[in-house]
C-alpha positions as CSV (number, residue, x, y, z in Angstrom):
1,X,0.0,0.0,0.0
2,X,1.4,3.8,-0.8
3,X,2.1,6.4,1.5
4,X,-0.8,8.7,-0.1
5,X,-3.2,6.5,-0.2
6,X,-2.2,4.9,4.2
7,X,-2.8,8.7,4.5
8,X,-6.4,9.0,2.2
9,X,-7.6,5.8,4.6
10,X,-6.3,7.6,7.8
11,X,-2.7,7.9,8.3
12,X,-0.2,6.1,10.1
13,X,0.1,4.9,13.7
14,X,-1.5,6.5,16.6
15,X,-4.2,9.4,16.6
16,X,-5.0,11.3,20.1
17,X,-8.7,10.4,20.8
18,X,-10.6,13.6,22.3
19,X,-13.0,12.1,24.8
20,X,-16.8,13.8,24.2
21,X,-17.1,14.7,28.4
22,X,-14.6,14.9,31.1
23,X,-15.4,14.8,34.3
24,X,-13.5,15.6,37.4
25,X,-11.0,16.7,34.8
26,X,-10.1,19.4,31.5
27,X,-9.4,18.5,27.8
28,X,-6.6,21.0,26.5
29,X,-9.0,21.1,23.5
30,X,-7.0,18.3,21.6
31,X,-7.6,15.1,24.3
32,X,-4.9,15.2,26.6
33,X,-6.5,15.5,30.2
34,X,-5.3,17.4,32.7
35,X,-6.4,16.8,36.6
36,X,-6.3,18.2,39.7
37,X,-6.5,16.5,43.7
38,X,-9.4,14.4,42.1
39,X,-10.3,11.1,43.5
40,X,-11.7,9.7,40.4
41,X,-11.3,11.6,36.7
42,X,-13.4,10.2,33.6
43,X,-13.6,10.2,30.2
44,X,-16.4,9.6,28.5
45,X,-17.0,9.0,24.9
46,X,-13.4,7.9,24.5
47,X,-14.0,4.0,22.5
48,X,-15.7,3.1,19.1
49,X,-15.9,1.1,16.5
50,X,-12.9,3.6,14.4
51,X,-10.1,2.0,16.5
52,X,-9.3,-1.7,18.0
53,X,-6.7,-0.5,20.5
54,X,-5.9,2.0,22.3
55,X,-2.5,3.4,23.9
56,X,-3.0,5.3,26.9
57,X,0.1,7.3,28.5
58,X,-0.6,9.1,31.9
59,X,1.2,10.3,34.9
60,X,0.0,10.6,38.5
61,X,1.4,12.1,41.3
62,X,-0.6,11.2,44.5
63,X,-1.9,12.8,47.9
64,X,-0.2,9.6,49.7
65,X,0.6,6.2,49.5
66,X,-2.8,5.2,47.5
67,X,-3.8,2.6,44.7
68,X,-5.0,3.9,41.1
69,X,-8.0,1.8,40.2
70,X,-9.2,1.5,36.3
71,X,-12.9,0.8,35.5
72,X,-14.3,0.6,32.3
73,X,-17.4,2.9,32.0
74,X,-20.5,2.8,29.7
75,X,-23.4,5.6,29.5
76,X,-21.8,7.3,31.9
77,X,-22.0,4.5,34.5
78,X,-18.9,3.1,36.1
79,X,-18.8,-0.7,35.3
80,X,-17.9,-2.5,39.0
81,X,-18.9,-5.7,38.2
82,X,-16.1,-8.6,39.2
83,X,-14.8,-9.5,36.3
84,X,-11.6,-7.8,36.4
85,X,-8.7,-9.6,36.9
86,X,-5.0,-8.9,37.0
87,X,-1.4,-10.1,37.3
88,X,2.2,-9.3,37.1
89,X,5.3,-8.3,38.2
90,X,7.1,-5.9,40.0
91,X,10.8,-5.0,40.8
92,X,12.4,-2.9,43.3
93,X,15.4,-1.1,41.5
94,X,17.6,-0.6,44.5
95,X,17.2,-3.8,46.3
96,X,16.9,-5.9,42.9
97,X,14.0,-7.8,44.7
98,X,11.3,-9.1,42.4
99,X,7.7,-9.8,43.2
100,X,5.4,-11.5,41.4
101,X,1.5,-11.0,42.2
102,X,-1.9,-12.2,41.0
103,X,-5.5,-11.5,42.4
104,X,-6.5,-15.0,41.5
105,X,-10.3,-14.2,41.5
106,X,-13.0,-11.3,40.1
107,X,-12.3,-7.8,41.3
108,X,-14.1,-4.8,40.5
109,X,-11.1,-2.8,39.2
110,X,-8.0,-3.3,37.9
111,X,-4.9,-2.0,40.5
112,X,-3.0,0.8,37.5
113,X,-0.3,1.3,40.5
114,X,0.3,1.1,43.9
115,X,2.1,4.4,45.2
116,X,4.4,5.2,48.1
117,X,4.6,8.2,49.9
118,X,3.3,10.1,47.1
119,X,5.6,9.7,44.8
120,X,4.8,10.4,41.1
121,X,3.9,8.3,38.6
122,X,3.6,7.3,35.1
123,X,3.6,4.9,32.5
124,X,1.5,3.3,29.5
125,X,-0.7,0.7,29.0
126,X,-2.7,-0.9,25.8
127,X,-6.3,-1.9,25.8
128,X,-7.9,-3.8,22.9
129,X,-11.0,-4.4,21.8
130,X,-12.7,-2.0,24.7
131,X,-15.6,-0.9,22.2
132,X,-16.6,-4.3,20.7
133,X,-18.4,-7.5,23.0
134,X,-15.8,-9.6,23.5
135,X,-13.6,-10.3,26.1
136,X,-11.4,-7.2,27.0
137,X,-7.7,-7.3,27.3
138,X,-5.2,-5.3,28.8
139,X,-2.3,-6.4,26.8
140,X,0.8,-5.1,28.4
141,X,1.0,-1.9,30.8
142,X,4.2,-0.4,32.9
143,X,5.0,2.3,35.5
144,X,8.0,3.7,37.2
145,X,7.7,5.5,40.4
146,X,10.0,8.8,40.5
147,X,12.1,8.1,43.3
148,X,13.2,5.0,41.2
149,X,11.8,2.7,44.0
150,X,10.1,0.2,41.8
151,X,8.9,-0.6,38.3
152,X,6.0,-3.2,37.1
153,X,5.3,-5.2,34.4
154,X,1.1,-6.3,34.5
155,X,-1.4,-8.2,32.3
156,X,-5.0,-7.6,32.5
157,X,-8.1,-9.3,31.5
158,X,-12.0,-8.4,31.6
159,X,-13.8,-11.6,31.4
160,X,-17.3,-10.7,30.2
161,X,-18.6,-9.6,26.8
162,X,-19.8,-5.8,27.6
163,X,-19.0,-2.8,25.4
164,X,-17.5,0.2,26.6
165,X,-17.2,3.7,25.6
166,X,-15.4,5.2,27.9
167,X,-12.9,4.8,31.8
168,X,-12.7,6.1,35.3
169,X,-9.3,6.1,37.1
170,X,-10.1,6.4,40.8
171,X,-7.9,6.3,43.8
172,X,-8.8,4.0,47.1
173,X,-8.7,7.6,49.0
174,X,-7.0,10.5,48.7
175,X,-6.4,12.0,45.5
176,X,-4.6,12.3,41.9
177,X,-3.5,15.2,39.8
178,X,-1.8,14.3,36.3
179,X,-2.5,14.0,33.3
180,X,-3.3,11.1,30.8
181,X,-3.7,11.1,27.0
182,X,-5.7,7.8,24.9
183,X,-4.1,7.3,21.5
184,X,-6.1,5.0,19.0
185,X,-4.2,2.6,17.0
186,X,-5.4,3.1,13.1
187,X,-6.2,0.2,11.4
């Protein structure tokens, strides 16, 4: 296929999806979300049928040592339903210690990051297939802390056949400000 006509069909790579509603949060007009000491952020009109999977690159930095939490959202509904389920790795750069974790049954979120002693935050993850009704997978994510304490590896899975349009990061208490962008993979 030529360059001119990947472009006429959509262009290359990744396009910055512009969610239809924020809450808790702002759009800088072009889809990167900005937030401030929120304990959840969400937006809303951010999967459809256009893309398959989506790239999402944020960065927190906490109130304290608090989890993130990712739900999957729907007509502007939260989706807490156990069928989330996670596992992974982590690694503590200065001790070299490894830990490897695994919530072994439904939860009602999927852990993003634990933090310590609010430290920021940031890192990427994939989601495919968020839009359509089949299973939901969170292919690969990562995240450093900044004090270079720790670094994780996770895979994630939603085990039920439910579309989605849209997410909610939310903390287990305290708060978040960042940022986070959602990048739709053209097909």
């Amino acid at each position: 296929m030529t360059k001119a006509r990947d472009l006429a069909n959509g262009g290359f790579g990744l396009v910055l999806v512009k969610p239809s509603s924020v809450v808790n949060g702002t759009d800088n007009g072009k889809g990167t979300v900005s937030f401030s000491a929120a304990s959840s952020v969400s937006l809303n009109g951010v999967f459809s049928s256009t893309y398959d999977k989506y790239l999402f690159q944020y960065s927190f930095a906490p109130s304290g040592a608090i989890n993130v939490l990712f739900r999957f959202r729907v007509a502007g509904s939260d989706n807490s339903t156990s069928n989330y389920y996670y596992g992974g790795m982590s690694s503590g750069w200065s001790a070299g210690a490894t830990t490897y974790y695994n919530s072994g049954s439904g939860q009602t979120s999927w852990l993003m990051m634990p933090t310590a002693g609010g430290a920021e935050n940031n890192g990427s993850f994939i989601v495919n297939d968020p839009f359509s009704s089949t299973k939901k997978s969170h292919v690969f994510g990562n995240w450093t802390r900044a004090n270079n304490a720790d670094t994780a590896l996770t895979g994630l899975v939603f085990d039920a056949t439910t579309s989605f349009d849209a997410f909610s990061f939310i903390t287990s208490s305290g708060t978040i400000t960042g940022t986070v962008s959602v990048y739709g993979y053209n097909k």
